[in-house]
C-alpha positions as CSV (number, residue, x, y, z in Angstrom):
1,X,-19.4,-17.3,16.9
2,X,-16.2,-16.7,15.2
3,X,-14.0,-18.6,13.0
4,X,-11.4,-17.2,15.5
5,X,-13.5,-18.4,18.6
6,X,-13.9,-21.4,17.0
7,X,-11.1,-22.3,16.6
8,X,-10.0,-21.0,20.0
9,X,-12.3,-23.7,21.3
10,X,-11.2,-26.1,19.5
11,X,-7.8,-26.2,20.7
12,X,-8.8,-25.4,24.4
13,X,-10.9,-28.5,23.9
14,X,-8.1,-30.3,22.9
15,X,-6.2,-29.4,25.7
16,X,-6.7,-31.9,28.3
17,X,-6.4,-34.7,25.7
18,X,-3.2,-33.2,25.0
19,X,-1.8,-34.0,28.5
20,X,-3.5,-37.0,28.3
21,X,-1.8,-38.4,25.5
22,X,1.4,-37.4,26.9
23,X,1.2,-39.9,29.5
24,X,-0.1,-42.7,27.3
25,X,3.3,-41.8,25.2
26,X,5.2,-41.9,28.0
27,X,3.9,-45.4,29.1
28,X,4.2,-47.1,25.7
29,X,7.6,-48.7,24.1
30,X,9.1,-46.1,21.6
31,X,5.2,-45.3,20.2
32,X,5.8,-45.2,16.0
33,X,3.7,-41.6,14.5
34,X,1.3,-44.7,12.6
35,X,0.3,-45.5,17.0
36,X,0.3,-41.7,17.9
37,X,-1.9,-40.6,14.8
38,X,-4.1,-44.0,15.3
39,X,-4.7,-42.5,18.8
40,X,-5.1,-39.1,17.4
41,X,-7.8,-40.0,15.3
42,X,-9.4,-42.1,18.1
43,X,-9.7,-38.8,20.8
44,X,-10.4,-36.9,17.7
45,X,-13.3,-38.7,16.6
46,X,-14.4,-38.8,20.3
47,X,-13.7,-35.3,20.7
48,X,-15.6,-34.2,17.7
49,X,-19.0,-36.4,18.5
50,X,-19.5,-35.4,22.0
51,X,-20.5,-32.0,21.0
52,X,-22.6,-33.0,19.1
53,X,-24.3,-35.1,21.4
54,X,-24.2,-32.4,24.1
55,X,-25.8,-29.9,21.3
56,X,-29.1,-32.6,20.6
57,X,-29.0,-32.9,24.6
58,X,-28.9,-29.1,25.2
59,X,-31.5,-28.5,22.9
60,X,-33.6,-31.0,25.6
61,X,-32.2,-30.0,29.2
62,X,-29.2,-27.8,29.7
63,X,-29.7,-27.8,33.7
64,X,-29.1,-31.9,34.2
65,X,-25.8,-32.3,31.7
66,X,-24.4,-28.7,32.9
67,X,-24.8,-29.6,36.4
68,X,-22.8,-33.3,36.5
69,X,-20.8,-33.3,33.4
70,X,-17.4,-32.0,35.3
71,X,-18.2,-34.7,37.8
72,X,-18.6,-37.6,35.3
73,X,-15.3,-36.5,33.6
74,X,-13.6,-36.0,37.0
75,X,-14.7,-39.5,38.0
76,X,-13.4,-41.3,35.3
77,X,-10.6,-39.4,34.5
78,X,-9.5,-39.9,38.4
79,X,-10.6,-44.2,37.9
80,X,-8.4,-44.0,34.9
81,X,-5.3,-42.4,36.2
82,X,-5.7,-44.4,39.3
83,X,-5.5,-47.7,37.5
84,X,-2.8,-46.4,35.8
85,X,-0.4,-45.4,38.5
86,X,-1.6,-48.8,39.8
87,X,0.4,-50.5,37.3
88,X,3.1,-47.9,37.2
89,X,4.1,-48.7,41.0
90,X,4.1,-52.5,40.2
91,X,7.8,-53.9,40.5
92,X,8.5,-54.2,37.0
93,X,8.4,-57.7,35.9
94,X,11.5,-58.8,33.9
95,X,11.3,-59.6,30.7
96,X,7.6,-57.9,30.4
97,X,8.3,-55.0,27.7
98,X,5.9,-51.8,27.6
99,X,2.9,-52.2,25.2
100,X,3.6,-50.8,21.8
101,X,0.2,-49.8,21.5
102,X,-2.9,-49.4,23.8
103,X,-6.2,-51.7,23.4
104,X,-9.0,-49.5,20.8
105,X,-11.4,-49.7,24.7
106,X,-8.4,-48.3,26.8
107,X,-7.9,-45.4,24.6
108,X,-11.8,-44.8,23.9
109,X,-12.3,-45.0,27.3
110,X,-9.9,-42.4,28.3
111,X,-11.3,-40.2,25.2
112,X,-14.3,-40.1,26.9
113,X,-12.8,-39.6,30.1
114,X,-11.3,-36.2,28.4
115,X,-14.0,-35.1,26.1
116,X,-16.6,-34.5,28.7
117,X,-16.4,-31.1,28.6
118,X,-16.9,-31.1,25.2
119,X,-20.1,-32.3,25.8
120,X,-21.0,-29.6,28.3
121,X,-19.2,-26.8,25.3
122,X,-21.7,-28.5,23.1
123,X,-24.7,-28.3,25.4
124,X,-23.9,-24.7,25.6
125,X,-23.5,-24.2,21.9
126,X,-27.5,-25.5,21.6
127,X,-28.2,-22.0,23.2
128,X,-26.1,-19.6,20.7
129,X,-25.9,-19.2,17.0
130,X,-23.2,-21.4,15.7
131,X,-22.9,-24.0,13.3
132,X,-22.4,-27.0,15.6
133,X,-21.1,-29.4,12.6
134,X,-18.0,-26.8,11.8
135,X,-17.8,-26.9,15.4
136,X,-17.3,-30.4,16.3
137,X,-15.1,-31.0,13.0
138,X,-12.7,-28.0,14.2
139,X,-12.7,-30.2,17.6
140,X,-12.1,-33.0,16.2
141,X,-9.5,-32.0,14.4
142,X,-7.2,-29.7,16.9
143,X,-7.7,-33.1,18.6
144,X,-6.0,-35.2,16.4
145,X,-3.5,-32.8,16.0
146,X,-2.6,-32.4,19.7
147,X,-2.9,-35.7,20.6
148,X,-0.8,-36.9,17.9
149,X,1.5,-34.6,19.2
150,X,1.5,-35.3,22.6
151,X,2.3,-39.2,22.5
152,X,5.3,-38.1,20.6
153,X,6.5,-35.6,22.9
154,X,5.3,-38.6,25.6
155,X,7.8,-40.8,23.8
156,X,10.8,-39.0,24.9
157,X,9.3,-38.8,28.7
158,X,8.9,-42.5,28.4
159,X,12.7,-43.1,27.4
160,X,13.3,-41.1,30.6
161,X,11.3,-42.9,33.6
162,X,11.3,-45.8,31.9
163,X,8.1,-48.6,34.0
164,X,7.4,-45.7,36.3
165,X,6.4,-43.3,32.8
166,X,2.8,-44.9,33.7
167,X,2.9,-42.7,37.2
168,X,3.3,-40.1,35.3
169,X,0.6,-40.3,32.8
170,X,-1.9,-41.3,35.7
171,X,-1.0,-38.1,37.6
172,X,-1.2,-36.3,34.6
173,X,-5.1,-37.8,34.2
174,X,-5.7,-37.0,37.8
175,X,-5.1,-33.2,37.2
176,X,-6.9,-33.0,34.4
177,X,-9.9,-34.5,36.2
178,X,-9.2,-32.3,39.4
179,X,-8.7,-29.3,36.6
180,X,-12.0,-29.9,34.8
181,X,-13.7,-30.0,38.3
182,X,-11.9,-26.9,39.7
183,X,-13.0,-24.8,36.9
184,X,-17.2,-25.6,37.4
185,X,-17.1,-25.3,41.1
């Protein structure tokens, strides 16, 4: 594999983390860049281990992990966004601000959520000549990178829709989970 399909990958790995962090931008009180990049490094170190783990499980049993992968990630990106929109559509209680940061489980948890295809990419890369390690730290890093990005862009949706900013971010979960699935069926 190229450097140039590497690094290709990487960012279309990054991709649905992207939106992702969008939404959690949007749903938090004016996020500082010290809470986006915190978040950015947490998908990012997510992003970059999952192909690894999908590599050591590809070189075991591509069929099992190739065949429900999408639906994992659709499953728990669609829980996640679910539970979000949840507490977007609550009346807004007064005197409750947004969070100014999310809890280290809800943001691993929703790393995971996105980073399941990764895993698949990474079972695949088991089967072709490609240094996995450069891989998964060119993942890893367009990760950080977009994700960062994205909960600042996500800051200025949030001053926008104000509560209902959480809506958003759920919907935005629930297509990418309905995306990832779309594109294995």
């Amino acid at each position: 594999m190229t450097p140039t399909a590497l690094l290709l990958l990487a960012f279309a790995m990054s991709s649905d983390a992207f939106a992702a962090a969008i939404g959690k931008g949007a749903s938090l009180k004016t996020p500082r860049f010290s809470e986006a990049l915190r978040m950015g490094l947490i998908f990012g170190s997510v992003e970059a281990t999952t192909p690894l783990i999908g590599w050591l499980i590809g070189k075991s049993t591509l069929s099992y992990v190739a065949m429900w992968a999408h639906w994992i990630a659709f499953s728990l990106l669609v829980a996640l966004g679910l539970h979000m929109i949840y507490e977007g559509m609550k009346p807004a209680a007064k005197g409750v601000e947004k969070p100014s940061r999310y809890s280290f489980l809800k943001v691993s948890l929703t790393a995971f959520g996105t980073s399941i295809d990764a895993l698949a990419v990474g079972v695949g890369l088991a089967f072709i000549n490609v240094n996995i390690w450069a891989a998964a730290a060119l993942i890893g890093l367009a990760t950080t990178f977009m994700v960062t990005l994205g909960v600042m862009l996500g800051r200025t949706a949030g001053s926008v829709l104000g509560h209902r900013s959480e809506v958003l971010g759920g919907l935005i979960l629930i297509g990418v989970g309905v995306w990832i699935l779309s594109s294995h069926l």
